[in-house]
MDTraj code that builds the backbone (N, CA, C; nanometers):
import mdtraj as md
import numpy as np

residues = "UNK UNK UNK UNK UNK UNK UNK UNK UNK UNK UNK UNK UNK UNK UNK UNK UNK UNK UNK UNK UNK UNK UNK UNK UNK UNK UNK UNK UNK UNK UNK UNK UNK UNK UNK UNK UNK UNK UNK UNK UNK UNK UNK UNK UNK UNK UNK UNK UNK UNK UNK UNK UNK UNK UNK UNK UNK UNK UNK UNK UNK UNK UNK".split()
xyz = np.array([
    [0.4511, 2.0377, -0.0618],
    [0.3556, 1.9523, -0.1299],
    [0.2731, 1.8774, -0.0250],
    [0.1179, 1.8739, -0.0505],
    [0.0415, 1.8094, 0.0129],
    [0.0498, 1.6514, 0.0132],
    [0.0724, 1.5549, 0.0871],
    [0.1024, 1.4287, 0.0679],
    [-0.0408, 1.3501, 0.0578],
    [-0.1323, 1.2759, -0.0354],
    [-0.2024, 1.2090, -0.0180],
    [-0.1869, 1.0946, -0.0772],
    [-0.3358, 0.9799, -0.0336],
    [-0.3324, 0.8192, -0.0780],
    [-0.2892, 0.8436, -0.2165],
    [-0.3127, 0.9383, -0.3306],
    [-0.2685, 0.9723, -0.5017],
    [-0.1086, 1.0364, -0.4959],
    [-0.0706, 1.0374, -0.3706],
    [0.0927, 1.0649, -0.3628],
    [0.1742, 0.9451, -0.4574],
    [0.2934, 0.9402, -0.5582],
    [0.3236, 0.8692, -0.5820],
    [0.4070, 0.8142, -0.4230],
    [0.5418, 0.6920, -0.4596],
    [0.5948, 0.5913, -0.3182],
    [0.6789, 0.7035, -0.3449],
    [0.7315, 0.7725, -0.4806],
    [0.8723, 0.8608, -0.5034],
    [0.8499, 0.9801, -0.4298],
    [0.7581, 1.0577, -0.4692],
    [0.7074, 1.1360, -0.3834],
    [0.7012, 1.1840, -0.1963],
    [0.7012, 1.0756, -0.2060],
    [0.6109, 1.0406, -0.0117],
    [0.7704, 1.0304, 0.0002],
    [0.8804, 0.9710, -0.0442],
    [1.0568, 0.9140, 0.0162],
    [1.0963, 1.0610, 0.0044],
    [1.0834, 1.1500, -0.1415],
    [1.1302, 1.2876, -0.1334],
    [1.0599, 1.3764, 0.0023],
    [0.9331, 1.3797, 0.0008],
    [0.9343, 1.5043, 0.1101],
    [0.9410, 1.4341, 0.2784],
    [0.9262, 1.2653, 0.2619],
    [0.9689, 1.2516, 0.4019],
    [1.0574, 1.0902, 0.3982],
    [1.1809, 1.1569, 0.4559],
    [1.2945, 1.0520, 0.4090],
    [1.2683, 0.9385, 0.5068],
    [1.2510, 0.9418, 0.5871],
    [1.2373, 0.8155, 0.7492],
    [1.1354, 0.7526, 0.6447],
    [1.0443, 0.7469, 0.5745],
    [0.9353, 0.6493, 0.5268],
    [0.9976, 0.5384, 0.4482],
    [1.1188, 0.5404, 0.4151],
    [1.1783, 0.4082, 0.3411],
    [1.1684, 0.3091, 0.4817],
    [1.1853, 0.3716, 0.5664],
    [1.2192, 0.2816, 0.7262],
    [1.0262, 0.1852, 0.7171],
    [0.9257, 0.2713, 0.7043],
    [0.8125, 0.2666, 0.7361],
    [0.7505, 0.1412, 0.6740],
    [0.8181, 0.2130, 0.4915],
    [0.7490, 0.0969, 0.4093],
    [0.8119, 0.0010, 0.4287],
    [0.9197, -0.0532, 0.4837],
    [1.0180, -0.1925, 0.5125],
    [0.9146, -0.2330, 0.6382],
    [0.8481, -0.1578, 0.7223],
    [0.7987, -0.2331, 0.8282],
    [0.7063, -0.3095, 0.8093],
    [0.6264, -0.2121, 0.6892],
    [0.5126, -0.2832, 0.6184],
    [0.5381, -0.4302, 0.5309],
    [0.6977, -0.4355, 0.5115],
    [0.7374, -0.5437, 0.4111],
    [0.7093, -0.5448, 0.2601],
    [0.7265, -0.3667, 0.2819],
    [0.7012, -0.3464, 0.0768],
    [0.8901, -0.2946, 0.0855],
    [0.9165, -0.3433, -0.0451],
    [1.0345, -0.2589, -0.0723],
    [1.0451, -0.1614, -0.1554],
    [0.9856, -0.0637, -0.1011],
    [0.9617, 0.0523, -0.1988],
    [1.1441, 0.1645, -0.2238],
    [1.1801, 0.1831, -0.1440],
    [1.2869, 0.2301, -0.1654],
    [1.3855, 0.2081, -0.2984],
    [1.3714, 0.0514, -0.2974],
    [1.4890, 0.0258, -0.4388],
    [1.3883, -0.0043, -0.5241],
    [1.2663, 0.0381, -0.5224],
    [1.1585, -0.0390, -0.6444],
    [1.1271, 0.0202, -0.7904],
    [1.1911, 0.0492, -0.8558],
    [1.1348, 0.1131, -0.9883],
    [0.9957, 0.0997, -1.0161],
    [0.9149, 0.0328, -0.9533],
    [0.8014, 0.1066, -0.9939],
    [0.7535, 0.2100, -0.9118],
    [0.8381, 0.2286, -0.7965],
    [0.8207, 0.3442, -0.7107],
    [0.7461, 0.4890, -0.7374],
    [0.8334, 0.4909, -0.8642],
    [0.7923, 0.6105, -0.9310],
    [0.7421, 0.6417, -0.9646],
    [0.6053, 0.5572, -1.0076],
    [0.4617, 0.5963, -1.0579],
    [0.3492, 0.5272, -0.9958],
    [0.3906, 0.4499, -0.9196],
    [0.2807, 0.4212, -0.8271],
    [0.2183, 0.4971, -0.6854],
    [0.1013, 0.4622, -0.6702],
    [0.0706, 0.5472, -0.5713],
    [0.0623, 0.5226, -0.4248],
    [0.0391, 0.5561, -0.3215],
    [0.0545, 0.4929, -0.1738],
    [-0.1058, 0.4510, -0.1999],
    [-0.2246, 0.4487, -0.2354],
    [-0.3077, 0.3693, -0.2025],
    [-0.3138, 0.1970, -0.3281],
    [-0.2284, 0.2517, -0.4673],
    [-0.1643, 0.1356, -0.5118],
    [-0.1298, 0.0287, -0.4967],
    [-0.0097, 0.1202, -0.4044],
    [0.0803, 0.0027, -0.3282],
    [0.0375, -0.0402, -0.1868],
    [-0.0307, -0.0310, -0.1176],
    [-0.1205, -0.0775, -0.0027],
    [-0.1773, -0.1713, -0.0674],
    [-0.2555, -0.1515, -0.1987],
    [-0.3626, -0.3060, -0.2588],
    [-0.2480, -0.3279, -0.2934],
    [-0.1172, -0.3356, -0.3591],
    [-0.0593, -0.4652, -0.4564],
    [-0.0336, -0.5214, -0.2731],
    [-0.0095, -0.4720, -0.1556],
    [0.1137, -0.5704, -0.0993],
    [-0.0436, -0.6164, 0.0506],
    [-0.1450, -0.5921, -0.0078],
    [-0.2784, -0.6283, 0.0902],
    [-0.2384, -0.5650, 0.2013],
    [-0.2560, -0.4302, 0.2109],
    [-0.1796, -0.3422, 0.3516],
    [-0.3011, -0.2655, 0.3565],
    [-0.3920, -0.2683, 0.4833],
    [-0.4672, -0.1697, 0.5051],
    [-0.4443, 0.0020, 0.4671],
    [-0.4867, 0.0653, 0.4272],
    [-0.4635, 0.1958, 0.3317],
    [-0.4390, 0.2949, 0.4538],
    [-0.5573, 0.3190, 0.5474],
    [-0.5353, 0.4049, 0.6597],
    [-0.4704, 0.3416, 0.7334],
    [-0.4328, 0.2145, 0.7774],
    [-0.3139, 0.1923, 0.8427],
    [-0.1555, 0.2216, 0.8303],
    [-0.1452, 0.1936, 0.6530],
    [-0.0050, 0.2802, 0.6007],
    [0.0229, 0.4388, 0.5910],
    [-0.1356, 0.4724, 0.5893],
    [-0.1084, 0.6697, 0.5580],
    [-0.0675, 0.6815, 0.7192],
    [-0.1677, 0.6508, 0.8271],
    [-0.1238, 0.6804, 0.9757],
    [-0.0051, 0.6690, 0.9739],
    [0.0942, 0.5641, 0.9769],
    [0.2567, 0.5804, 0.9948],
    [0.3140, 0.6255, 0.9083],
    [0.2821, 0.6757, 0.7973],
    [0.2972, 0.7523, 0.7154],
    [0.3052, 0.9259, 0.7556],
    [0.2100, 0.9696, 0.8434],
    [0.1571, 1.0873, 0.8851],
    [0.0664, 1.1727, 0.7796],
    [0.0104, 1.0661, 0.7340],
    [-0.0817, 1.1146, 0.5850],
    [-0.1826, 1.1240, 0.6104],
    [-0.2239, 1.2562, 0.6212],
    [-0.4001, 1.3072, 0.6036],
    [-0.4870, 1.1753, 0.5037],
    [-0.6368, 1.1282, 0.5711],
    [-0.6435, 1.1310, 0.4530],
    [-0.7256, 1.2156, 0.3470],
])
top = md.Topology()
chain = top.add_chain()
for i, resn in enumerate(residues, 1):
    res = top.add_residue(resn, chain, resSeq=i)
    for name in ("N", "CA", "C"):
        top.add_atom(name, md.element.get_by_symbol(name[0]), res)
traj = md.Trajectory(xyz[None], top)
């Protein structure tokens, strides 16, 4: 699967597991978050005010 900013957070933890580490650096807690699952990585960059291409880069997300 292609990973993009419309990736859900569930998504992005399934095909790359080290990113629970990533989003903690960022200070989102996406790992235990039930809304994990339907939100998206450019979503959750605006809810937690996280530059978008700054989270896909450590992410390793095209954008």
């Amino acid at each position: 699967m292609a990973l993009s900013k419309d990736s859900t957070i569930l998504e992005v933890l399934q095909e790359k597991p080290d990113a629970g580490a990533i989003f903690a650096r960022f200070g989102m807690g996406c790992v235990g978050c039930a809304i994990s699952r339907g939100e998206t990585v450019a979503e959750a960059a605006a809810a937690h005010g996280i530059p978008l291409e700054e989270l896909m880069s450590a992410l390793g997300i095209s954008a």
